[in-house]
VMD Tcl script that draws the C-alpha trace (Angstrom):
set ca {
  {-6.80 -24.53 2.54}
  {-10.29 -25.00 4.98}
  {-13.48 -25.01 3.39}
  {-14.38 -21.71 3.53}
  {-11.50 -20.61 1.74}
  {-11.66 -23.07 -0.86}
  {-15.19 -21.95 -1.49}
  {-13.88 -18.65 -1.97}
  {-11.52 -19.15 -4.36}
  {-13.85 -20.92 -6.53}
  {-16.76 -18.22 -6.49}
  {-13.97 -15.76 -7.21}
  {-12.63 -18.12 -10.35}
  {-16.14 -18.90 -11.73}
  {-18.27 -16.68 -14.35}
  {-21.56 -19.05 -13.78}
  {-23.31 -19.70 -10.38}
  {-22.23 -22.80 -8.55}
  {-24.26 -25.05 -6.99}
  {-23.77 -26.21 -2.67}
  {-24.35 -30.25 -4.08}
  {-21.39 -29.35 -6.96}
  {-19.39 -27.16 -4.48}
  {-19.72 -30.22 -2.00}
  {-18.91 -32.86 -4.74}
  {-15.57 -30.84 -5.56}
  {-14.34 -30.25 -2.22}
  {-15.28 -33.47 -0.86}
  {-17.86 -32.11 2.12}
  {-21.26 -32.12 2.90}
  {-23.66 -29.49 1.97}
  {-24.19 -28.43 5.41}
  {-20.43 -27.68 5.39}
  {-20.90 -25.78 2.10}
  {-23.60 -23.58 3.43}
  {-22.03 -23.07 6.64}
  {-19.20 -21.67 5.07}
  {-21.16 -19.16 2.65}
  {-22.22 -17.91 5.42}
  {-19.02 -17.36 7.27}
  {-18.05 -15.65 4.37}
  {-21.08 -13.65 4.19}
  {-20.28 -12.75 7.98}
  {-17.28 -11.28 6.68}
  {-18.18 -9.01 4.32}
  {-18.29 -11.08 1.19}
  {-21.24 -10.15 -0.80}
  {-22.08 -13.81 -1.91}
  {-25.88 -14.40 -3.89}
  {-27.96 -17.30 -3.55}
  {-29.60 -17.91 -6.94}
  {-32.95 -20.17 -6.89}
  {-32.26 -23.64 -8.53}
  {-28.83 -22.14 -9.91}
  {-26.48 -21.71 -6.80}
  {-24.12 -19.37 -5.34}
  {-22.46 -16.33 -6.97}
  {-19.95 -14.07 -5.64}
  {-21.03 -10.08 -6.53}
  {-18.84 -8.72 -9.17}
  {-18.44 -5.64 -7.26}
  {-17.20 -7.77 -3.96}
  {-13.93 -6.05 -3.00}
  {-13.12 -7.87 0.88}
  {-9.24 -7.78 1.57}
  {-8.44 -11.66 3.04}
  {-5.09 -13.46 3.59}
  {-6.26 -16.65 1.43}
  {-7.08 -13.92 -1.50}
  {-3.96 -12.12 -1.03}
  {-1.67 -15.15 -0.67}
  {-3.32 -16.61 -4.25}
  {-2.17 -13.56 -5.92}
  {0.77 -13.80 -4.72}
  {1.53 -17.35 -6.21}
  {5.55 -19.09 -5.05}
  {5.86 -15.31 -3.16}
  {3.40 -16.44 -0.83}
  {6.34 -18.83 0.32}
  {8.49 -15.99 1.18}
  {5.94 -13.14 2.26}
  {3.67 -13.77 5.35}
  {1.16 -12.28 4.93}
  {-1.60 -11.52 8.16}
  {-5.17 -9.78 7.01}
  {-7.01 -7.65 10.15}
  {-10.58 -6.57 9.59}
  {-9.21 -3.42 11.83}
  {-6.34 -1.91 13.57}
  {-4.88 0.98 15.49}
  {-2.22 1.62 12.87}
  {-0.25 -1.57 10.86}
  {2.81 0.10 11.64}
  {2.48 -0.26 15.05}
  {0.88 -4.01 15.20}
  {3.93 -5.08 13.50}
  {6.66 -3.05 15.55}
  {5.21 -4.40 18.83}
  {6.18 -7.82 17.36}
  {8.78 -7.29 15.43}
  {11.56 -8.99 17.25}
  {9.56 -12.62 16.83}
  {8.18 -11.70 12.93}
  {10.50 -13.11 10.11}
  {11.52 -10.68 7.42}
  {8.84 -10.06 5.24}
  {6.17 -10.74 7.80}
  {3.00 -8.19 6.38}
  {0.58 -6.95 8.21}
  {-2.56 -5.49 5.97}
  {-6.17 -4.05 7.87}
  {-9.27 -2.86 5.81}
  {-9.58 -0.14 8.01}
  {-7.32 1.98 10.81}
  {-8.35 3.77 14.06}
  {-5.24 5.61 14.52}
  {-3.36 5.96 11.47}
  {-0.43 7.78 11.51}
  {1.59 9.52 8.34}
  {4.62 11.28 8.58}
  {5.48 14.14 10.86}
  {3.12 12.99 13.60}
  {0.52 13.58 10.75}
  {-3.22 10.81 11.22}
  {-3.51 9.31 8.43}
  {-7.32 9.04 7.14}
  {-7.68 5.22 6.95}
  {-11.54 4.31 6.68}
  {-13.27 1.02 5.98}
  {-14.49 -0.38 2.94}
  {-12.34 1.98 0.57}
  {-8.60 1.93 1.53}
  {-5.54 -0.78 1.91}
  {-3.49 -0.46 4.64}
  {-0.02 -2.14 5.03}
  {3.02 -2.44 7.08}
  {5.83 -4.95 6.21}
  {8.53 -5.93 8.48}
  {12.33 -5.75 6.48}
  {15.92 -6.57 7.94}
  {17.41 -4.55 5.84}
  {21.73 -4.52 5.88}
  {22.35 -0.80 5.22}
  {23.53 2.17 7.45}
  {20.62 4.07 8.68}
  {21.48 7.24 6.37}
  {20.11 5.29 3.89}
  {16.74 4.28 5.20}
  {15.09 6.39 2.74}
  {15.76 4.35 -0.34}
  {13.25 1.85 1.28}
  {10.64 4.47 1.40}
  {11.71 5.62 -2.37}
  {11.90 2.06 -3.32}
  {8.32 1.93 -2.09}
  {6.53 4.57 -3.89}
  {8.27 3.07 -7.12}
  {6.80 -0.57 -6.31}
  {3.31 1.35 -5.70}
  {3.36 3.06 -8.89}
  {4.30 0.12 -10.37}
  {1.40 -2.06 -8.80}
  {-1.32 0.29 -9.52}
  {-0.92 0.81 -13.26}
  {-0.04 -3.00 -13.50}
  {-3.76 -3.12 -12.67}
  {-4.87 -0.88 -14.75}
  {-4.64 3.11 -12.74}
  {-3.75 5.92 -14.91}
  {0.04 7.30 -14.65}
  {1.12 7.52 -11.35}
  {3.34 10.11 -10.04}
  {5.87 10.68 -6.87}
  {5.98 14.08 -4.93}
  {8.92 13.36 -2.39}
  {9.51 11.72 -0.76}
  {6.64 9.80 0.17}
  {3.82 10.44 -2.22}
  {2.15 8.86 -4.60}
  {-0.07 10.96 -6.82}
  {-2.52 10.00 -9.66}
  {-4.07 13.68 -11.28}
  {-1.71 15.49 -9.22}
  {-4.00 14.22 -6.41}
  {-2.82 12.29 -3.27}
  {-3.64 8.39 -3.06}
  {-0.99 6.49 -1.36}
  {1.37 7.66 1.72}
  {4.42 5.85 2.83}
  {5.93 6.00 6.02}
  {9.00 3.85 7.14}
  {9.81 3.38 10.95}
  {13.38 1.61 11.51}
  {15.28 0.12 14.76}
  {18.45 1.10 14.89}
  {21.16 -1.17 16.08}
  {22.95 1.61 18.52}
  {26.55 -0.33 18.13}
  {26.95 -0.60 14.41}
  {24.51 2.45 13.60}
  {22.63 0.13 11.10}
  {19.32 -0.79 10.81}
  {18.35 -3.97 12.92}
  {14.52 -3.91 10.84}
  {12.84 -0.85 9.26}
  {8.63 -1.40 9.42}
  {7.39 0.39 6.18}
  {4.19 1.03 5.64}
  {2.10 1.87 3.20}
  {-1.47 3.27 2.98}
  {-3.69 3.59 0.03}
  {-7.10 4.87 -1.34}
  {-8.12 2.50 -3.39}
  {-11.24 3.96 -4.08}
  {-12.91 6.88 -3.06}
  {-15.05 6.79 0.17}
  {-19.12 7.29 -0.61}
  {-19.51 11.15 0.00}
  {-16.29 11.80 -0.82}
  {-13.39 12.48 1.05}
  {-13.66 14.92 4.54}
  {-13.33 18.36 3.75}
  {-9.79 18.77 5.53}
  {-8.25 16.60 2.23}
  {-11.17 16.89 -0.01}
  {-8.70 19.56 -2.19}
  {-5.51 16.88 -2.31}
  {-6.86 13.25 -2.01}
  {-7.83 11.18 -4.71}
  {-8.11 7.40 -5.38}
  {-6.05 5.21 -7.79}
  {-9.39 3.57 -9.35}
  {-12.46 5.37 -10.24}
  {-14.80 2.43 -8.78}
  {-14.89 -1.13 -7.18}
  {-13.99 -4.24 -9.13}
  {-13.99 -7.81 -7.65}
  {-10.81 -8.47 -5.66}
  {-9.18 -5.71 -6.33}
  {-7.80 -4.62 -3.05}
  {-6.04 -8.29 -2.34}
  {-4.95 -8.12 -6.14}
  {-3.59 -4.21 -5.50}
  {-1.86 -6.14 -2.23}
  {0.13 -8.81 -3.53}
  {1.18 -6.46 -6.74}
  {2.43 -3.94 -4.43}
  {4.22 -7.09 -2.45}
  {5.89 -8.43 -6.15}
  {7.23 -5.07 -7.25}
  {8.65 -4.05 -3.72}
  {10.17 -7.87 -3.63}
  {11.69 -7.21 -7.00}
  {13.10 -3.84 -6.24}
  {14.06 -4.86 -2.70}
  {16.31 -7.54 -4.02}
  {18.44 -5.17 -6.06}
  {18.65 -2.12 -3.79}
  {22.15 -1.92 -3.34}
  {22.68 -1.05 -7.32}
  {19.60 1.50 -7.38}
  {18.43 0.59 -10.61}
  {15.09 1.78 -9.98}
  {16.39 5.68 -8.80}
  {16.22 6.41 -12.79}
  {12.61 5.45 -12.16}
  {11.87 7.02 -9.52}
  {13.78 10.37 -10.84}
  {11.30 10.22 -14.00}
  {8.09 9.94 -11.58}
  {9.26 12.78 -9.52}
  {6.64 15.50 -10.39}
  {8.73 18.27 -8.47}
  {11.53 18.67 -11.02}
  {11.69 22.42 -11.88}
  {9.21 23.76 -9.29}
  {8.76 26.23 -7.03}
  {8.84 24.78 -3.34}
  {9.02 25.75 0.24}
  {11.27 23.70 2.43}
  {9.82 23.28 5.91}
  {11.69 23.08 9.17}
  {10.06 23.58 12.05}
  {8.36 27.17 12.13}
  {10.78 28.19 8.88}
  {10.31 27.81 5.16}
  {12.88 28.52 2.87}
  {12.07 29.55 -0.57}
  {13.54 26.76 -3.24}
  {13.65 25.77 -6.57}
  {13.80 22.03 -7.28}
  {16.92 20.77 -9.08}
  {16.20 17.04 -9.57}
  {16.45 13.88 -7.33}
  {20.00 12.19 -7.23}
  {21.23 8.52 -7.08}
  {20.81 8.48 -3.13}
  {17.05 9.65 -3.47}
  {18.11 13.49 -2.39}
  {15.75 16.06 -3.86}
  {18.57 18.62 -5.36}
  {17.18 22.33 -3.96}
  {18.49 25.45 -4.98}
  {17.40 28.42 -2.30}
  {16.80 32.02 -3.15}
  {19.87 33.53 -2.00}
  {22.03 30.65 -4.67}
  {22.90 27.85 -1.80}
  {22.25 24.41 -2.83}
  {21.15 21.51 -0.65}
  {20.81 18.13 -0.86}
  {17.57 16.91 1.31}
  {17.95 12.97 2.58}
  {14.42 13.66 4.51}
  {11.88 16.51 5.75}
  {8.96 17.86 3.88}
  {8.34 20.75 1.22}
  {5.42 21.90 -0.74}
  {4.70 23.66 -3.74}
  {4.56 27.29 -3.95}
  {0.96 27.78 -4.91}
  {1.38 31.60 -5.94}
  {3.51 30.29 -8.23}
  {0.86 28.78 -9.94}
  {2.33 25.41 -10.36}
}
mol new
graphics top color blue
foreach p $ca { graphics top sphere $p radius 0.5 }
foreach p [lrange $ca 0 end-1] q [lrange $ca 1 end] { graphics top cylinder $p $q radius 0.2 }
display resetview
């Protein structure tokens, strides 16, 4: 750990101010190299006050994602999960597929903001600075690529998991990718795999995983203003690296057991389209459907109007709004 680090993780353990000549005493460096470091940090976002005759404080509100932050919350997982922190990307997804043949499993990629985001069907993804927590982790999964969905559904479990570990109200799944707080939107998942063209299976799947941690000042843009919410009604200190490396332990945990599907039960009870009225999209076509349930592959259960059932493994459907639900 350099200096600037370690000065970070004491301001973020301490309740009092601490002083540069204590801060320099502890760490075993001058004062110069105490200040110089403050104001690194400062540099980087960290909103860091200098009290008169007291010392140095760290805002209560300061929320800055960084890899020393996330990697503490981690704890021993930070020996398995590598975890990389960008002030700003294109899209994580695509930082880590351009290097995904020389990343180890588990190699995570999160920005505090995205220029070119990117959610399912083609879809940008609204990824702003300041507010969100964007993620993409590189797996090496051993399944047939049929199945790549239970790492998405595995996902939104872990997410749901994470955010009312830290406090969120109830979180909720809309298939397949989804996770809603309110019956509003605030994280999307999207999982890109490789596919090993002998066997059929998946040589590495690159899942990531966006979320509003907060909601932007002014309020989401108009286009989403109707469906997006946030998962915490305002900023705490450290929040965003904590919401990280939660989201990191419950995906590690479920990740580990995947082949039983123990958490499918969970994900079932989250599902918030059991019993509704939906429209399956294809292309230019939606089909009128009623939702049956999710089964132990992750398949939302449809029945259409005409009495034909169907089990969907991916694609997208929405609520039937005349229908009031």
């Amino acid at each position: 750990m350099d200096t600037r680090e370690a000065i970070l993780a004491a301001l973020e353990g301490a309740e009092e101010p601490l002083s540069g000549s204590g801060l320099a005493r502890r760490l075993g460096v001058s004062r110069a190299a105490v200040w110089k470091a403050v104001q690194a940090l400062r540099d980087e976002g960290y909103e860091i006050e200098a009290a008169p005759n007291r010392g140095y404080r760290l805002d209560p509100a300061s929320d800055v994602l960084s890899a020393g932050g996330v990697r503490r919350a981690l704890g021993d997982l930070a020996q398995v999960i590598e975890v990389e922190v960008l002030p700003s990307c294109v899209s994580t997804n695509l930082t880590v597929k351009q290097h995904a043949a020389a990343l180890p499993a588990w190699h995570t990629v999160i920005a505090a903001a995205q220029t070119g985001g990117r959610g399912r069907m083609g879809r940008s993804f609204y990824s702003p600075e300041g507010t969100g927590l964007y993620m993409s982790v590189l797996l090496r999964p051993d399944m047939a690529a049929e199945d790549a969905a239970l790492i998405t559904t595995a996902a939104a479990v872990a997410v749901c998991r994470a955010a009312e570990e830290l406090g969120s109200d109830r979180a909720e799944i809309k298939w397949v990718n989804d996770v809603l707080i309110h019956g509003r939107k605030v994280c999307g998942i999207l999982t890109e795999a490789g596919l090993d063209m002998e066997s059929g299976r998946l040589e590495h799947a690159v899942l990531g995983i966006g979320v509003n941690v907060t909601e932007p000042a002014g309020g989401f843009p108009p286009d989403i203003a109707d469906v997006a919410g946030a998962v915490f009604p305002t900023r705490k200190r450290d929040r965003k690296n904590a919401l990280a490396a939660a989201i990191l332990r419950q995906l590690y945990d479920i990740y580990g057991r995947l082949p039983d599907r123990g958490y499918v039960e969970e994900y079932r009870a989250r599902c918030c389209l059991t019993g509704a009225a939906v429209n399956v999209l294809r292309g230019d076509e939606a089909r009128r459907a009623a939702v049956l349930g999710v089964d132990d592959r992750c398949r939302l259960l449809v029945r259409y109007d005409d009495g034909s059932e169907e089990a969907l493994f991916s694609g997208e459907v929405s609520v039937r709004k005349e229908m009031g639900i």
